[in-house]
Residue frames as qw, qx, qy, qz and C-alpha x, y, z in Angstrom:
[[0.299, 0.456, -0.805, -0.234, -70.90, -27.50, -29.37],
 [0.983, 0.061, 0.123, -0.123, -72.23, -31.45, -29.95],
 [0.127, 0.425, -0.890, -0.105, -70.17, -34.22, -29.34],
 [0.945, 0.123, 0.128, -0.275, -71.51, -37.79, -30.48],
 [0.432, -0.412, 0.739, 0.312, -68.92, -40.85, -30.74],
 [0.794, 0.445, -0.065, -0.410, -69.40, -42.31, -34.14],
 [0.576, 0.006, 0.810, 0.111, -68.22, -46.13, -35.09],
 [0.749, 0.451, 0.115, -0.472, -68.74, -46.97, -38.55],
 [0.692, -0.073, 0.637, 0.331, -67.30, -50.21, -40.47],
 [0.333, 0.657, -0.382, -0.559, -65.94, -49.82, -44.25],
 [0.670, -0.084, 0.692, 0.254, -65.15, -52.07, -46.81],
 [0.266, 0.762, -0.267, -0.527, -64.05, -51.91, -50.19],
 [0.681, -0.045, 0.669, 0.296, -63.04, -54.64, -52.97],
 [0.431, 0.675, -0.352, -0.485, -62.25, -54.45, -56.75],
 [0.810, -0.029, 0.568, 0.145, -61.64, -57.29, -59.24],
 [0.080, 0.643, -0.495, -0.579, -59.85, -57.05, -62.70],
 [0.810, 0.052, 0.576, 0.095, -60.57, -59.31, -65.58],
 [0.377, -0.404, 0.517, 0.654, -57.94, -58.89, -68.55],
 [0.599, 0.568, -0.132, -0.549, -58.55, -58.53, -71.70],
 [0.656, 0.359, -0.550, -0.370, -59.16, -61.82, -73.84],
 [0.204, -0.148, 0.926, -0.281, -59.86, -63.90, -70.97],
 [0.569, 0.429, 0.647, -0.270, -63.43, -64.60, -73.33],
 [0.473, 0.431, 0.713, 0.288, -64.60, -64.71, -76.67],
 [0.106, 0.026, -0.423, -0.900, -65.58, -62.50, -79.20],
 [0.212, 0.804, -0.050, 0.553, -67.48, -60.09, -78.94],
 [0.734, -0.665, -0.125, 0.067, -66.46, -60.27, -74.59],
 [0.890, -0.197, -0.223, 0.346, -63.37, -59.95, -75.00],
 [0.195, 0.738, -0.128, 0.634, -62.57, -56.80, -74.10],
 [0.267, 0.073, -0.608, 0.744, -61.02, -55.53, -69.97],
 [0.288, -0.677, -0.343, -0.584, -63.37, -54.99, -67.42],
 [0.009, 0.139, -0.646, 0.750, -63.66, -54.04, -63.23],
 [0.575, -0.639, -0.449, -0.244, -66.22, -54.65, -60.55],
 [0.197, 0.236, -0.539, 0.784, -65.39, -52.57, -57.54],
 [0.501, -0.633, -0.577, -0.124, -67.77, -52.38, -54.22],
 [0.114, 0.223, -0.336, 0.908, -66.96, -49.54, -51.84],
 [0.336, -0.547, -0.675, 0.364, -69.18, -48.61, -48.52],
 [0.028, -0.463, -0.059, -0.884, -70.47, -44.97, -48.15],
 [0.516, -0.504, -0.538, 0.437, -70.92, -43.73, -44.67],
 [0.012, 0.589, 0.105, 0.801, -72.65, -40.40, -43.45],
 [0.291, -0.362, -0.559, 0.687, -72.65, -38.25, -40.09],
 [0.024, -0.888, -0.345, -0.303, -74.90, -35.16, -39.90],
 [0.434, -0.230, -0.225, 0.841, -72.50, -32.03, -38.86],
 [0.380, -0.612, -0.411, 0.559, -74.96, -29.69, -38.90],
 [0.460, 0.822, 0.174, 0.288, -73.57, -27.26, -41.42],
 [0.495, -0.850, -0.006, 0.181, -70.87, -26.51, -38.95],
 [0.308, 0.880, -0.361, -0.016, -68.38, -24.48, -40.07],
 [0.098, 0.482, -0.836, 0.243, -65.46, -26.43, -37.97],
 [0.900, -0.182, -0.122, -0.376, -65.14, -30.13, -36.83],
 [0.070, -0.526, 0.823, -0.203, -62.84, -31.57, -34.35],
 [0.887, 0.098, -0.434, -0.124, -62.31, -35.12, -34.66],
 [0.208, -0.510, 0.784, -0.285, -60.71, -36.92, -30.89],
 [0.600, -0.306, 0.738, -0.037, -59.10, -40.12, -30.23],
 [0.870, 0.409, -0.177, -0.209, -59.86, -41.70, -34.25],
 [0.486, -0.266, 0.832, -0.015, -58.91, -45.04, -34.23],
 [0.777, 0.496, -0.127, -0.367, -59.20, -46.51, -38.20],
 [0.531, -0.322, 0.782, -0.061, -58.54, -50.45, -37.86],
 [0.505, 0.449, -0.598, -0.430, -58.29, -52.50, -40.69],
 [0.747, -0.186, 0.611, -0.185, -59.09, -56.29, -39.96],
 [0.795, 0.069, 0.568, 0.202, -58.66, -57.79, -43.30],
 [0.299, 0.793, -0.319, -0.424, -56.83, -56.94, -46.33],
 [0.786, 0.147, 0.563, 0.208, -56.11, -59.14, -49.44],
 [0.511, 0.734, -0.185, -0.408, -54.68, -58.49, -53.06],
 [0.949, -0.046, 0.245, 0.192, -53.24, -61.21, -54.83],
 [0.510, 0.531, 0.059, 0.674, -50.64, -58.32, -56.64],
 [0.395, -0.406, -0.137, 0.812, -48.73, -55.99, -55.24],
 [0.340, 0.842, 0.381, 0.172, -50.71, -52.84, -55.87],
 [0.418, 0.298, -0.016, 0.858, -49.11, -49.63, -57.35],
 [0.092, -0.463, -0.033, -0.881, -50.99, -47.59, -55.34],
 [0.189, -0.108, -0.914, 0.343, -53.35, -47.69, -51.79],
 [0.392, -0.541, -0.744, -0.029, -56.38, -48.39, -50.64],
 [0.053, 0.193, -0.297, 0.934, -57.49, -44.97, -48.89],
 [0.014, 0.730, 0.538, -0.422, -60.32, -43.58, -46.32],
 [0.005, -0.519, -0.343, -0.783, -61.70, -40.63, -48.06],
 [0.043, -0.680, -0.596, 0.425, -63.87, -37.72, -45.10],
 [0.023, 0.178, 0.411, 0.894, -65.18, -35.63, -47.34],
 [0.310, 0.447, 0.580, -0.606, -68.09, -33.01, -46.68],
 [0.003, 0.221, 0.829, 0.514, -70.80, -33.16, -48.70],
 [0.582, 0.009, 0.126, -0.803, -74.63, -31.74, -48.66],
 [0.874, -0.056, 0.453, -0.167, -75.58, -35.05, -50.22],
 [0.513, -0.399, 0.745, 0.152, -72.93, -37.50, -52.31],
 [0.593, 0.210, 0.775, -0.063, -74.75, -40.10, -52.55],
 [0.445, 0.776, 0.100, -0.435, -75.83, -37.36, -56.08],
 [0.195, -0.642, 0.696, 0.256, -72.80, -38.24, -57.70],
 [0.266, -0.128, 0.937, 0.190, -73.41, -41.70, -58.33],
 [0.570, 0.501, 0.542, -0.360, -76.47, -41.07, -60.64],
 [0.271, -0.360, 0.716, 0.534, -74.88, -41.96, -63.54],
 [0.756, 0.310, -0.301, -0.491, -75.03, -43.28, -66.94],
 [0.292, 0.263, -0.919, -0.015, -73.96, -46.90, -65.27],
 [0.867, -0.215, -0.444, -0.063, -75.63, -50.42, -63.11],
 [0.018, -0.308, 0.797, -0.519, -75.21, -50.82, -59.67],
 [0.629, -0.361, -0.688, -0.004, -76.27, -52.52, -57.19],
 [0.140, -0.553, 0.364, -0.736, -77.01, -51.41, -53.38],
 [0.558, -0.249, -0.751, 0.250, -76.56, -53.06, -50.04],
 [0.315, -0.638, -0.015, -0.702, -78.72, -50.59, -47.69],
 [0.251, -0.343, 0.788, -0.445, -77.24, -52.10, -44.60],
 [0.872, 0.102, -0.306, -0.368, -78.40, -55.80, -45.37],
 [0.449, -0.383, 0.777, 0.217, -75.29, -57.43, -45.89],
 [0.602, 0.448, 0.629, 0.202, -77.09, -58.24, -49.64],
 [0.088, 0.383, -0.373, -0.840, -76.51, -56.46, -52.64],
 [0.153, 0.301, 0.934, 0.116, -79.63, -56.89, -53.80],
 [0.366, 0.870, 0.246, -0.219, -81.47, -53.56, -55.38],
 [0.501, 0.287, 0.463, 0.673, -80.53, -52.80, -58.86],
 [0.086, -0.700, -0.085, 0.704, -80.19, -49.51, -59.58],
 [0.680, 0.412, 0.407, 0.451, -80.24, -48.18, -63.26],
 [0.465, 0.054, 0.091, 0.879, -78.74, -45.54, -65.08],
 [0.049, -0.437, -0.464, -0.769, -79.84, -42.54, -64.27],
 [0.666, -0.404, -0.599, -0.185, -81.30, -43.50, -61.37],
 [0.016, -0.662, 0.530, -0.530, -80.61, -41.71, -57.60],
 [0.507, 0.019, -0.814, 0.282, -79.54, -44.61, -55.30],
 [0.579, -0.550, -0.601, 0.016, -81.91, -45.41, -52.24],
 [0.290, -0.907, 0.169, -0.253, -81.30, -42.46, -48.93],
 [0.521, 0.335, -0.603, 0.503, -78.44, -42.97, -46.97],
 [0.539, -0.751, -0.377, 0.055, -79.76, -43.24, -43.14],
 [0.210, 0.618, -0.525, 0.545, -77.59, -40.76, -41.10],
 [0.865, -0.445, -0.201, -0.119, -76.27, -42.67, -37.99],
 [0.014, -0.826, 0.521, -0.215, -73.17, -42.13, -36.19],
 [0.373, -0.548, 0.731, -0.157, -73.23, -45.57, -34.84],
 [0.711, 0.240, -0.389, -0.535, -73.49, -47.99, -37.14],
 [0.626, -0.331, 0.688, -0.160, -73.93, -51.56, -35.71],
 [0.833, 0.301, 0.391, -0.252, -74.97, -53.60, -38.31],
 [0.546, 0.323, 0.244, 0.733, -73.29, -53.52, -42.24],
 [0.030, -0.426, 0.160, 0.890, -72.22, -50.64, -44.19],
 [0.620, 0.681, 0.233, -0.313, -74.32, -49.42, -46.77],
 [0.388, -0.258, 0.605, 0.646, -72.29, -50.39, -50.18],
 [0.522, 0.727, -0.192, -0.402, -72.50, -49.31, -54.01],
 [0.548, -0.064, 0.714, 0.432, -71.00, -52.17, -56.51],
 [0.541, 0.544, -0.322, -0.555, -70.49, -51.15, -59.92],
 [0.818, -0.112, 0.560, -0.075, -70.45, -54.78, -61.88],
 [0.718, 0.432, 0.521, 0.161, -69.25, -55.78, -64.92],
 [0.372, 0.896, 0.118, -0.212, -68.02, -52.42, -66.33],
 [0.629, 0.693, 0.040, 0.349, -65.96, -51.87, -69.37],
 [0.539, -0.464, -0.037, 0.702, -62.24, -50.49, -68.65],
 [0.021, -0.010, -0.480, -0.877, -62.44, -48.41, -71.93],
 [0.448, 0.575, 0.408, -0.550, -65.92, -46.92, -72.86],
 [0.548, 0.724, -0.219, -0.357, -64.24, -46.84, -76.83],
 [0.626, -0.145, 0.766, -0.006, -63.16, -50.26, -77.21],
 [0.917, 0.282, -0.134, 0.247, -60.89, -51.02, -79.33],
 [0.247, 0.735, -0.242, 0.583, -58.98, -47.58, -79.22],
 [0.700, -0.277, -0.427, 0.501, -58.77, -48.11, -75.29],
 [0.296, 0.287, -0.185, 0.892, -58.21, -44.31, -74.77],
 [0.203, -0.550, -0.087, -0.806, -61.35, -43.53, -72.68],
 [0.483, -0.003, -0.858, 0.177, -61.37, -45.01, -69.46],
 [0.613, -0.648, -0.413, -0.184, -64.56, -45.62, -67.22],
 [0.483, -0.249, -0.626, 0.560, -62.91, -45.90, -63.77],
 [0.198, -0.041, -0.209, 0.957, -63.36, -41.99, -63.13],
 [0.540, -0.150, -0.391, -0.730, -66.91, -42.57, -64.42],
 [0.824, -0.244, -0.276, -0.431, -67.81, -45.57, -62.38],
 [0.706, 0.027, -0.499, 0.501, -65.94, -46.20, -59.16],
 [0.458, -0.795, -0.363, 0.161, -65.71, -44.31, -55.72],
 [0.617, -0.084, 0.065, 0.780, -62.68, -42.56, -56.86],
 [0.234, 0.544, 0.428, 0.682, -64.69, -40.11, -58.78],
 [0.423, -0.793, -0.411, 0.152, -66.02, -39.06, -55.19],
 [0.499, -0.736, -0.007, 0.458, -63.18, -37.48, -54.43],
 [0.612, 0.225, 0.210, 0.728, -61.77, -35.86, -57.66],
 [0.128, -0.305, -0.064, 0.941, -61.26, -31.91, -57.75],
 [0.290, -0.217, -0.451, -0.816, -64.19, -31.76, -60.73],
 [0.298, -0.581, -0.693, -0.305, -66.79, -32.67, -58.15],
 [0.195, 0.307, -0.180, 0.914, -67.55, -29.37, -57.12],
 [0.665, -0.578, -0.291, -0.373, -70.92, -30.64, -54.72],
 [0.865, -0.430, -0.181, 0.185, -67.91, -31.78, -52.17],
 [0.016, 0.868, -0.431, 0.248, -65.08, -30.79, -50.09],
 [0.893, 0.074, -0.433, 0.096, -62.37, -33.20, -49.07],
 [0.449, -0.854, 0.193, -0.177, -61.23, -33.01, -45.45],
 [0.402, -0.622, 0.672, 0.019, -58.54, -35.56, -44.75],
 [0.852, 0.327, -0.398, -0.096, -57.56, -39.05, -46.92],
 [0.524, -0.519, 0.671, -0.079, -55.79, -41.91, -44.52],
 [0.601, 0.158, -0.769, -0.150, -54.27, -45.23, -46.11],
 [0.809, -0.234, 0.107, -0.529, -56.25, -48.17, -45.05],
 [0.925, 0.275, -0.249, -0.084, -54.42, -50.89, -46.68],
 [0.462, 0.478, -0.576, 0.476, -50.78, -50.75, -44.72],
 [0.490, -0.092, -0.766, 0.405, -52.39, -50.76, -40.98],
 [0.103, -0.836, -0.536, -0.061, -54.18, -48.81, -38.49],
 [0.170, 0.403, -0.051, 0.898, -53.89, -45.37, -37.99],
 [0.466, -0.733, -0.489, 0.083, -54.85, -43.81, -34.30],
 [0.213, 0.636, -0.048, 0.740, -54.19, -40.38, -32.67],
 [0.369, -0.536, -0.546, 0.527, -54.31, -38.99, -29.13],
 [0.096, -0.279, 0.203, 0.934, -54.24, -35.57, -30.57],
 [0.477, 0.513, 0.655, -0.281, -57.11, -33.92, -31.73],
 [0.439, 0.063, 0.595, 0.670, -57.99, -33.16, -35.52],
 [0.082, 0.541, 0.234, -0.804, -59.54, -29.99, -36.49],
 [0.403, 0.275, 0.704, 0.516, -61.52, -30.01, -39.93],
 [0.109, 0.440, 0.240, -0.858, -62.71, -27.27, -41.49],
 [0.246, 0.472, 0.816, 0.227, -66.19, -26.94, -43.80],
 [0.052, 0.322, -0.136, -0.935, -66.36, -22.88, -45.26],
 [0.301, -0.154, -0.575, -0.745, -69.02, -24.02, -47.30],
 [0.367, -0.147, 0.630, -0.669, -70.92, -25.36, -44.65],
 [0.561, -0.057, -0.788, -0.246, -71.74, -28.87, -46.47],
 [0.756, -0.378, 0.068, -0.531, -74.66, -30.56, -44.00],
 [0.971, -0.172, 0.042, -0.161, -72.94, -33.97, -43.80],
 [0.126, -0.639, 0.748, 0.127, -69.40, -35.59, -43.24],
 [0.930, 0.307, -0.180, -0.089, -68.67, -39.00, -45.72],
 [0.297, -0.635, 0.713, 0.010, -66.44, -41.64, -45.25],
 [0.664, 0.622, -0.135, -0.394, -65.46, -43.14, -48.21],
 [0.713, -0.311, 0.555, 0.295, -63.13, -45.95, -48.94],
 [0.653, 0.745, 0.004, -0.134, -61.76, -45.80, -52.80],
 [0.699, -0.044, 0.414, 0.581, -58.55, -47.02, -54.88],
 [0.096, -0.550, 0.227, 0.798, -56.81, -43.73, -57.09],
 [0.516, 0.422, -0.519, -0.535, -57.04, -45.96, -60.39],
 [0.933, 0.103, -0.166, -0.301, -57.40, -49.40, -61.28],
 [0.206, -0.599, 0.773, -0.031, -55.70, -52.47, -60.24],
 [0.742, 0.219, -0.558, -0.300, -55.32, -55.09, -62.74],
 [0.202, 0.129, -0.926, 0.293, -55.96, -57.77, -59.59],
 [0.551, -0.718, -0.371, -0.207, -58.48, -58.66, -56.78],
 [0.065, 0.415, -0.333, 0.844, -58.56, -56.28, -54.34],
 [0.535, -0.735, -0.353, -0.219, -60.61, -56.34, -50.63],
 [0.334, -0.007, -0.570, 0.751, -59.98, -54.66, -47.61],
 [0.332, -0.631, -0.411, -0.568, -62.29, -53.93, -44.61],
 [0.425, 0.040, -0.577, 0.696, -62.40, -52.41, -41.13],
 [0.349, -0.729, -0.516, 0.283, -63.57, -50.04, -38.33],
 [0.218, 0.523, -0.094, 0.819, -63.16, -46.26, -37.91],
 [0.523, -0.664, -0.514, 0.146, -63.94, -44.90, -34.41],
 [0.288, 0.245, -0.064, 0.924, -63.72, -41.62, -33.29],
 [0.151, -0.667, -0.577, 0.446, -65.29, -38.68, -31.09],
 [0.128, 0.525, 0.366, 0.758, -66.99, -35.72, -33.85],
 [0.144, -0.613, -0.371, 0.682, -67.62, -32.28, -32.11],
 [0.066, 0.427, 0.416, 0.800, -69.50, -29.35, -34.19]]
Protein backbone atom coordinates (compact mmCIF):
# COMPACT_ATOMS: atom_id res chain seq x y z
CA UNK A 1 0.00 0.00 0.00
CA UNK A 2 0.99 3.98 -0.93
CA UNK A 3 0.24 6.64 1.23
CA UNK A 4 0.81 10.33 -0.14
CA UNK A 5 -0.89 13.42 1.79
CA UNK A 6 -2.71 15.37 -0.81
CA UNK A 7 -3.79 19.30 -0.27
CA UNK A 8 -5.70 20.65 -3.01
CA UNK A 9 -7.69 24.16 -3.04
CA UNK A 10 -11.30 24.35 -4.83
CA UNK A 11 -13.38 26.97 -5.87
CA UNK A 12 -16.50 27.33 -7.53
CA UNK A 13 -18.83 30.46 -8.52
CA UNK A 14 -22.01 30.85 -10.69
CA UNK A 15 -23.84 34.04 -11.74
CA UNK A 16 -27.53 34.34 -13.00
CA UNK A 17 -28.74 37.00 -15.31
CA UNK A 18 -32.71 37.06 -15.64
CA UNK A 19 -34.47 37.18 -18.35
CA UNK A 20 -35.13 40.76 -19.95
CA UNK A 21 -32.43 42.37 -18.17
CA UNK A 22 -31.41 43.39 -22.27
CA UNK A 23 -32.84 44.00 -25.44
CA UNK A 24 -34.11 42.19 -28.16
CA UNK A 25 -32.83 39.75 -29.53
CA UNK A 26 -30.56 39.28 -25.71
CA UNK A 27 -33.10 39.05 -23.90
CA UNK A 28 -33.41 35.81 -23.03
CA UNK A 29 -31.84 33.93 -19.15
CA UNK A 30 -28.46 33.00 -19.01
CA UNK A 31 -25.48 31.42 -16.32
CA UNK A 32 -21.73 31.60 -16.13
CA UNK A 33 -20.51 29.09 -13.63
CA UNK A 34 -16.54 28.38 -12.94
CA UNK A 35 -15.80 25.22 -10.97
CA UNK A 36 -12.03 23.78 -10.25
CA UNK A 37 -11.25 20.11 -11.26
CA UNK A 38 -8.68 18.36 -9.21
CA UNK A 39 -6.96 14.87 -9.90
CA UNK A 40 -4.90 12.24 -7.73
CA UNK A 41 -3.50 9.13 -9.48
CA UNK A 42 -4.85 5.90 -7.40
CA UNK A 43 -3.36 3.58 -9.37
CA UNK A 44 -6.37 1.57 -10.46
CA UNK A 45 -6.69 0.48 -6.90
CA UNK A 46 -9.49 -1.35 -6.19
CA UNK A 47 -9.93 0.28 -2.46
CA UNK A 48 -8.97 3.77 -1.05
CA UNK A 49 -8.77 4.84 2.47
CA UNK A 50 -8.97 8.39 2.99
CA UNK A 51 -7.34 9.62 6.98
CA UNK A 52 -7.70 12.68 8.89
CA UNK A 53 -9.73 14.85 5.67
CA UNK A 54 -10.03 18.16 6.69
CA UNK A 55 -12.38 20.21 3.82
CA UNK A 56 -12.18 24.06 4.93
CA UNK A 57 -14.07 26.51 3.29
CA UNK A 58 -12.58 30.15 3.65
CA UNK A 59 -15.01 32.14 1.73
CA UNK A 60 -18.49 31.78 0.75
CA UNK A 61 -20.90 34.43 -0.73
CA UNK A 62 -24.49 34.34 -2.39
CA UNK A 63 -26.44 37.31 -2.37
CA UNK A 64 -29.87 34.75 -2.15
CA UNK A 65 -30.54 32.25 -0.07
CA UNK A 66 -29.89 29.22 -2.21
CA UNK A 67 -32.42 26.28 -2.50
CA UNK A 68 -29.91 23.94 -2.59
CA UNK A 69 -25.77 23.49 -1.68
CA UNK A 70 -22.72 23.98 -2.90
CA UNK A 71 -21.10 20.33 -2.77
CA UNK A 72 -17.46 18.54 -3.05
CA UNK A 73 -17.98 15.88 -5.56
CA UNK A 74 -14.71 12.53 -5.26
CA UNK A 75 -15.54 10.81 -7.98
CA UNK A 76 -13.28 8.09 -9.80
CA UNK A 77 -12.70 8.52 -13.11
CA UNK A 78 -10.07 7.09 -15.88
CA UNK A 79 -10.09 10.59 -17.31
CA UNK A 80 -13.16 13.34 -16.70
CA UNK A 81 -11.72 15.94 -17.87
CA UNK A 82 -13.67 13.75 -21.42
CA UNK A 83 -16.86 14.90 -20.38
CA UNK A 84 -16.47 18.40 -20.89
CA UNK A 85 -15.92 18.11 -24.72
CA UNK A 86 -18.96 19.45 -25.59
CA UNK A 87 -21.03 21.26 -27.98
CA UNK A 88 -20.26 24.59 -25.68
CA UNK A 89 -17.18 27.73 -24.93
CA UNK A 90 -15.09 27.62 -22.14
CA UNK A 91 -12.44 28.91 -20.94
CA UNK A 92 -9.42 27.23 -18.85
CA UNK A 93 -7.26 28.35 -15.99
CA UNK A 94 -4.38 25.54 -16.07
CA UNK A 95 -3.15 26.57 -12.68
CA UNK A 96 -2.43 30.34 -13.65
CA UNK A 97 -4.85 32.05 -11.69
CA UNK A 98 -6.04 33.41 -15.53
CA UNK A 99 -8.71 32.11 -17.45
CA UNK A 100 -7.21 32.69 -20.40
CA UNK A 101 -7.34 29.62 -23.15
CA UNK A 102 -10.48 29.41 -25.06
CA UNK A 103 -11.59 26.27 -25.67
CA UNK A 104 -14.22 25.51 -28.47
CA UNK A 105 -16.84 23.18 -29.00
CA UNK A 106 -15.82 20.10 -29.49
CA UNK A 107 -12.68 20.59 -28.35
CA UNK A 108 -10.79 18.26 -25.37
CA UNK A 109 -9.66 20.78 -22.69
CA UNK A 110 -5.77 21.09 -22.07
CA UNK A 111 -4.27 17.68 -19.59
CA UNK A 112 -4.93 17.90 -16.16
CA UNK A 113 -1.32 17.57 -14.32
CA UNK A 114 -1.76 14.84 -11.61
CA UNK A 115 -0.37 16.26 -8.28
CA UNK A 116 -1.42 15.48 -4.90
CA UNK A 117 -0.08 18.67 -3.62
CA UNK A 118 -1.20 21.41 -5.20
CA UNK A 119 0.49 24.72 -4.11
CA UNK A 120 -0.32 27.12 -6.47
CA UNK A 121 -4.22 27.65 -8.11
CA UNK A 122 -6.65 25.10 -9.06
CA UNK A 123 -7.05 24.28 -12.48
CA UNK A 124 -10.73 25.77 -13.40
CA UNK A 125 -13.33 25.28 -16.39
CA UNK A 126 -15.80 28.49 -16.83
CA UNK A 127 -18.62 28.01 -19.01
CA UNK A 128 -19.59 31.90 -20.00
CA UNK A 129 -22.43 33.35 -21.23
CA UNK A 130 -24.65 30.26 -21.73
CA UNK A 131 -28.28 30.19 -22.52
CA UNK A 132 -30.61 28.74 -19.57
CA UNK A 133 -32.94 27.19 -22.26
CA UNK A 134 -31.24 25.83 -25.49
CA UNK A 135 -35.18 26.36 -27.17
CA UNK A 136 -35.85 29.81 -26.33
CA UNK A 137 -38.85 30.89 -26.19
CA UNK A 138 -40.52 27.49 -25.14
CA UNK A 139 -37.93 27.43 -22.14
CA UNK A 140 -38.39 23.60 -21.78
CA UNK A 141 -34.78 22.48 -22.54
CA UNK A 142 -32.40 23.46 -20.11
CA UNK A 143 -28.50 23.70 -20.67
CA UNK A 144 -27.29 23.46 -17.04
CA UNK A 145 -26.97 19.50 -17.30
CA UNK A 146 -25.23 20.24 -20.63
CA UNK A 147 -22.85 22.89 -19.48
CA UNK A 148 -21.92 23.04 -15.83
CA UNK A 149 -19.94 20.65 -13.41
CA UNK A 150 -23.09 19.12 -12.30
CA UNK A 151 -23.23 16.97 -15.33
CA UNK A 152 -19.93 15.38 -13.80
CA UNK A 153 -21.63 13.72 -11.45
CA UNK A 154 -25.04 12.62 -12.94
CA UNK A 155 -25.90 8.73 -13.06
CA UNK A 156 -25.85 9.01 -17.24
CA UNK A 157 -22.11 9.50 -17.10
CA UNK A 158 -21.22 6.08 -17.25
CA UNK A 159 -17.01 6.95 -17.74
CA UNK A 160 -17.31 7.71 -13.72
CA UNK A 161 -18.03 6.43 -10.37
CA UNK A 162 -19.01 8.69 -7.51
CA UNK A 163 -17.38 7.95 -4.17
CA UNK A 164 -18.55 10.39 -1.54
CA UNK A 165 -20.36 14.17 -2.04
CA UNK A 166 -19.67 16.65 1.20
CA UNK A 167 -21.48 20.18 1.47
CA UNK A 168 -19.00 22.91 1.15
CA UNK A 169 -21.14 25.86 1.55
CA UNK A 170 -22.43 25.46 5.46
CA UNK A 171 -18.72 24.88 7.00
CA UNK A 172 -15.93 22.57 7.33
CA UNK A 173 -16.18 19.10 7.53
CA UNK A 174 -13.13 16.98 9.33
CA UNK A 175 -12.87 13.35 10.59
CA UNK A 176 -10.52 11.44 12.89
CA UNK A 177 -11.93 8.28 11.55
CA UNK A 178 -10.83 6.81 8.56
CA UNK A 179 -12.88 6.62 5.17
CA UNK A 180 -12.78 3.62 3.08
CA UNK A 181 -13.71 4.15 -0.75
CA UNK A 182 -14.23 1.67 -2.97
CA UNK A 183 -13.34 1.67 -7.06
CA UNK A 184 -14.67 -2.12 -8.64
CA UNK A 185 -14.03 -0.71 -11.83
CA UNK A 186 -10.70 0.20 -11.12
CA UNK A 187 -10.96 3.94 -12.62
CA UNK A 188 -6.98 5.22 -12.71
CA UNK A 189 -7.71 8.56 -11.02
CA UNK A 190 -9.69 10.11 -7.99
CA UNK A 191 -11.54 13.86 -8.90
CA UNK A 192 -12.54 16.42 -6.74
CA UNK A 193 -15.10 18.36 -8.01
CA UNK A 194 -16.97 21.26 -6.63
CA UNK A 195 -20.62 21.71 -8.44
CA UNK A 196 -24.21 23.25 -7.57
CA UNK A 197 -27.34 20.35 -8.27
CA UNK A 198 -29.20 23.05 -10.55
CA UNK A 199 -29.17 26.58 -11.08
CA UNK A 200 -29.34 29.47 -8.84
CA UNK A 201 -31.04 32.44 -10.07
CA UNK A 202 -28.12 34.61 -8.00
CA UNK A 203 -24.29 35.04 -7.65
CA UNK A 204 -22.81 32.32 -6.22
CA UNK A 205 -18.79 31.81 -5.00
CA UNK A 206 -17.36 29.69 -2.59
CA UNK A 207 -13.72 28.49 -2.13
CA UNK A 208 -11.43 26.46 0.12
CA UNK A 209 -8.93 23.69 1.05
CA UNK A 210 -9.36 19.89 1.24
CA UNK A 211 -6.54 18.02 3.05
CA UNK A 212 -6.29 14.60 3.67
CA UNK A 213 -3.98 11.35 3.83
CA UNK A 214 -4.98 8.83 0.38
CA UNK A 215 -3.71 5.16 0.83
CA UNK A 216 -4.11 2.57 -2.27
Amino acid sequence: MRQIPVSHSFSFSQSFRRENQKPSPDEFPMYSETFSLSRVPIEKSKQVRVSRPLILPYFFRSKLALDNPVNLAFIFADSLEDSLSDGFNKLVDANEGKLNQVIAPGEPIPEIPDHPMQKGFPYRVAYQGVPEYSDYPDMLEANYFHASASKLVLPSNLAAQVANIYVIQAGSFSSNEDILFQNPNQYSHLYIVPYLPKIQMTEVGVAGRCNFQLEY
